[in-house]
N, C-alpha and C positions, 0 to 999 in steps of 0.2 A: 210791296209795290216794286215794279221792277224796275230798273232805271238804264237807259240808252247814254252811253258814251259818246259822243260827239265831236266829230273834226269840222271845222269849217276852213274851208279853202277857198281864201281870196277874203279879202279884209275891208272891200273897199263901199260903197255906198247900202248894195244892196242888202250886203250881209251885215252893217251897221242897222240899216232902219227895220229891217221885215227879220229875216235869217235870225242874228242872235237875240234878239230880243224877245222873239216868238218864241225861242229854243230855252229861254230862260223864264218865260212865263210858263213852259209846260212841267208839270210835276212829273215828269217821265223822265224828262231829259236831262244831261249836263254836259256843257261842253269842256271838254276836255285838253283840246288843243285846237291851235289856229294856224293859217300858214298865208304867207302873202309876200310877194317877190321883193317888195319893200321891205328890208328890215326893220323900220322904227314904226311903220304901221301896225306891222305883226307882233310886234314887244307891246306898244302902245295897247292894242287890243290886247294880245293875251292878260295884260297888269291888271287890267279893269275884272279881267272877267277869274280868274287866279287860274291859268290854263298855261299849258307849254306853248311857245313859238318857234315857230320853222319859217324859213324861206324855201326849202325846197318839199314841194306835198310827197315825194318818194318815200324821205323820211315820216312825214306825217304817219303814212298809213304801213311804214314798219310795225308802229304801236297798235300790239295787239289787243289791247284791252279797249280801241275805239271802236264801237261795233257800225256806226253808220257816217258816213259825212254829205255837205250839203258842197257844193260845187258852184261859186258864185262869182267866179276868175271871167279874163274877157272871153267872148264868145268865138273864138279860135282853139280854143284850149276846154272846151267844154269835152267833148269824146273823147279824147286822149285822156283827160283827169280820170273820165267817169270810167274806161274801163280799166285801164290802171285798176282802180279803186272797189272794182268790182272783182278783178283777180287778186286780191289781198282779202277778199273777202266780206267787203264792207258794205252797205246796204247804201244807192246812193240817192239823192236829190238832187239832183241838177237844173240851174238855171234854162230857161228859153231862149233864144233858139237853141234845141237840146244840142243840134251840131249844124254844120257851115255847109253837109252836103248829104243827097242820100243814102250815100257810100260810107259816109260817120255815120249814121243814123243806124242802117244797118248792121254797120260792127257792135255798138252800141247793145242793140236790141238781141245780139248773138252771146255777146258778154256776159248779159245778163241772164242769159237761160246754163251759159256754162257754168257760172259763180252760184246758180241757186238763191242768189241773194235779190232783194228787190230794186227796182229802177222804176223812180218817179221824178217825171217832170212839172216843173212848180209853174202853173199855168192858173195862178191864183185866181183867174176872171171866173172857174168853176165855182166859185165859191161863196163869190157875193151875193146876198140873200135874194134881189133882184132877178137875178141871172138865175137862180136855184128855184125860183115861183115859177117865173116864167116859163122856163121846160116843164114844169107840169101842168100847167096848166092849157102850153100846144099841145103835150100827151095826154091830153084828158078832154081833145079836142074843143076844148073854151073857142076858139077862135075860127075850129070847121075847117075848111083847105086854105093852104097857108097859100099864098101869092105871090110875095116877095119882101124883101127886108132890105135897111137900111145899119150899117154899124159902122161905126169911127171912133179912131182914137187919136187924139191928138193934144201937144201940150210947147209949153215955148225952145223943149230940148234939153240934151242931159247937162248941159253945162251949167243950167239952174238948180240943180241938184247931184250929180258927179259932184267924186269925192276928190278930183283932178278938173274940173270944174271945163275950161272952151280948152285942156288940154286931154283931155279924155280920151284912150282907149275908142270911145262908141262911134269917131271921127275919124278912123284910120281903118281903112279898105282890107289890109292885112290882121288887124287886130280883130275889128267889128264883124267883118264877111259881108255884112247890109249895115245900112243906116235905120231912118224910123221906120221902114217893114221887119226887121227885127227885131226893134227895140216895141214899136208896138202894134204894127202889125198883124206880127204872131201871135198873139194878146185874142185878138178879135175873130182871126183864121179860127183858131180853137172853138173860141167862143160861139162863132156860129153857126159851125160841124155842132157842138154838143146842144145847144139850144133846137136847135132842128132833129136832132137826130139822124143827122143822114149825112156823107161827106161831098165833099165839092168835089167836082171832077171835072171844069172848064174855067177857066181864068182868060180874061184880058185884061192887060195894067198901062198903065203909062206909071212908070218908077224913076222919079226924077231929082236932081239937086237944081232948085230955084233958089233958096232962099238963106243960104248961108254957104260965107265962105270960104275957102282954104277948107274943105275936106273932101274925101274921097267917096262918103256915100254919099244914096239918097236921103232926101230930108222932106218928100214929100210923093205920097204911090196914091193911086185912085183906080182902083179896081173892079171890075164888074166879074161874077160869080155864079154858075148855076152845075145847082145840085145835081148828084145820084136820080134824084126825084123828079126833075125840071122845073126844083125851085132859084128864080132870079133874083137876084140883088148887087148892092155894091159894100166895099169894103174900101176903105179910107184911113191912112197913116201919116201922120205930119209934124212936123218938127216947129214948124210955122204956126201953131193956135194960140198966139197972144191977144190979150194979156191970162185971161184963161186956157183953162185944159176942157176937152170932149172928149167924152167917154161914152157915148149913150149907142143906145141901139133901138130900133122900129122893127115891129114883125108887125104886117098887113095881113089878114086872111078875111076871109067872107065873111064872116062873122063878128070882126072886130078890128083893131090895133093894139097893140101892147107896145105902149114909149119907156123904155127901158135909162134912167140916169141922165134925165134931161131936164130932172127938174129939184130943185135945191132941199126940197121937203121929200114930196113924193119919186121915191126908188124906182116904182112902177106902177105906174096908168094904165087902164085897161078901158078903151072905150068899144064899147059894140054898138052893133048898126040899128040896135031895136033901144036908141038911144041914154040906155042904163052906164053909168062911169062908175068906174072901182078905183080909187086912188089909195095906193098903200104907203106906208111908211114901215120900212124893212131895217131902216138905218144903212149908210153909206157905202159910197165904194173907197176901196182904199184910193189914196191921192199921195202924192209926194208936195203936196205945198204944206207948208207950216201949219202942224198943227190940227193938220190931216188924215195923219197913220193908223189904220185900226189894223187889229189883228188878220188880220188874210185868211186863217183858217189850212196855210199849206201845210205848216208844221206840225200842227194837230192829226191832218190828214198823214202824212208821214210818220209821223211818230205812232199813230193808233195802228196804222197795218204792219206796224214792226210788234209792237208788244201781242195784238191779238193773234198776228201770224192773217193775218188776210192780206188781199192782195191791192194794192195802190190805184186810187180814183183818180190817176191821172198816168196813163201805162205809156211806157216808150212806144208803143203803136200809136196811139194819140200825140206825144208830141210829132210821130214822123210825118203825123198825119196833118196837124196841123203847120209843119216845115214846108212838106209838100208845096201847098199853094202860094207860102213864100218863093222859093225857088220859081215855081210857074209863072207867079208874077215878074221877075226876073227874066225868065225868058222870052214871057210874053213881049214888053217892053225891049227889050235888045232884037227880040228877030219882025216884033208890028204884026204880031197874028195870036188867033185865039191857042189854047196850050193844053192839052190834054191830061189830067191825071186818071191813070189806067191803076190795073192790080200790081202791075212792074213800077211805078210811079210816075214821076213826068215826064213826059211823052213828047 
């Protein structure tokens, strides 16, 4: 059986709950070393797991016997890591927003074709059994011409879960690049390019900070969206959803609804207009409340296209892709007009 060596880079919540944990339930894997700008977090984490610790990732991926690493550092330092990591030769997984611009994104995506090596972005919302029905079942036209769609994500903010808690990284303009359009946002952008099959190419947003204070991003975006296709919908990011989290999505077509994570039993609802219901139980999405964490499924996906030599179900074209509209909403917002994303990107 073959087994992937492992760096993980950045020590702090994500790579605590989802990252090594996943990495240590896979029989493929071992992590090898860790690295995290704190030195007693990176000692901390390496002890538990018996792995070397760094504060600087240059030396991380000296060591040549690590063959891939996951990238979980703040989201400033995300492209610079990943291609570092990609010119040492390492297969990488990097966190979302994959980069702060499409100018990262781009390097990024060139890195990857020089290194030979793979680049997958951990855009886990692919993966929840829900979200994985559902696209089949719009490709299997279940629901006839789709109309328009509703998705949001929202929960009370990272400071309920950062591992620096209301002094977080995800709070600082220079650190974060966006607030909840990146933190989840980009979560939903993805998700509902792949649900559809087809990408967005028009955005208007209002991307704002109402509801929390002393920070630099947004903490609440409300987006309207229409496809390649001229399908409409809105997309919704908030920092603001107490005491609970939303996570759910609606796709309307002639033929039906599909309520996607909006309801505590059923994952996904399927009502059609010839009044027949399908209500399934697929099992959860991942959550960060207590008690909540299921597998993601990212690590597996990562890890399987390393051992079998295939190529990654979540490609740097797709995280750019679903960036894109982050960015758009951005500018939408700052200049009060609709935003074009073209083959150049946004426009």
């Amino acid at each position: 059986m073959k087994i992937v060596n492992i760096g993980v880079i950045g020590c702090g919540s994500i790579a605590r709950n989802r990252h090594i944990p996943e990495y240590e339930a896979n029989p493929h894997t071992t992590i090898r070393a860790v690295c995290d700008l704190v030195k007693e977090r990176a000692e901390e984490t390496a002890s538990h797991l018996g792995a070397a610790a760094y504060t600087d990732y240059h030396e991380l991926l000296k060591d040549e016997s690590i063959e891939a690493v996951s990238v979980c550092t703040s989201n400033h330092m995300h492209a610079r890591i990943s291609i570092d990591a990609l010119a040492a030769g390492k297969h990488v997984l990097c966190e979302k927003p994959m980069a702060t611009s499409e100018q990262e994104a781009e390097e990024m995506m060139e890195a990857e074709k020089r290194s030979g090596k793979k680049l997958m972005i951990a855009h886990n919302q692919r993966f929840v059994p829900s979200h994985v029905k559902a696209r089949e079942l719009i490709a299997n036209g279940e629901l006839g011409k789709i109309f328009s769609f509703r998705t949001t994500f929202g929960h009370g903010g990272p400071e309920g879960w950062s591992i620096d808690g209301k002094d977080s990284w995800f709070f600082r303009r220079e650190e974060a690049f966006i607030g909840a359009m990146g933190d989840l946002g980009v979560h939903k952008s993805d998700l509902i390019q792949f649900l559809l099959d087809e990408p967005v190419t028009q955005v208007a947003a209002f991307v704002e900070n109402n509801a929390k204070e002393n920070i630099t991003v947004d903490d609440n975006a409300v987006c309207l969206l229409r496809t390649a296709g001229g399908l409409i919908g809105t997309l919704t990011a908030s920092w603001a959803y107490v005491p609970e989290e939303d996570n759910s999505t609606i796709i309307y077509g002639e033929k039906g609804t599909l309520r996607l994570e909006d309801d505590p039993v059923h994952s996904l609802t399927a009502h059609y207009t010839n009044g027949h219901t399908v209500r399934y139980e697929l099992g959860g999405i991942q959550t960060n409340d207590a008690g909540g964490q299921e597998g993601s499924g990212v690590i597996d996906a990562f890890t399987h296209s390393i051992v079998s030599n295939t190529e990654v179900p979540v490609s740097a074209a797709d995280g750019k892709q679903a960036l894109d509209v982050i960015l758009a909403a951005l500018a939408s917002s700052e200049r009060g007009q609709f935003i074009t994303i073209g083959k150049e990107g946004v426009q």
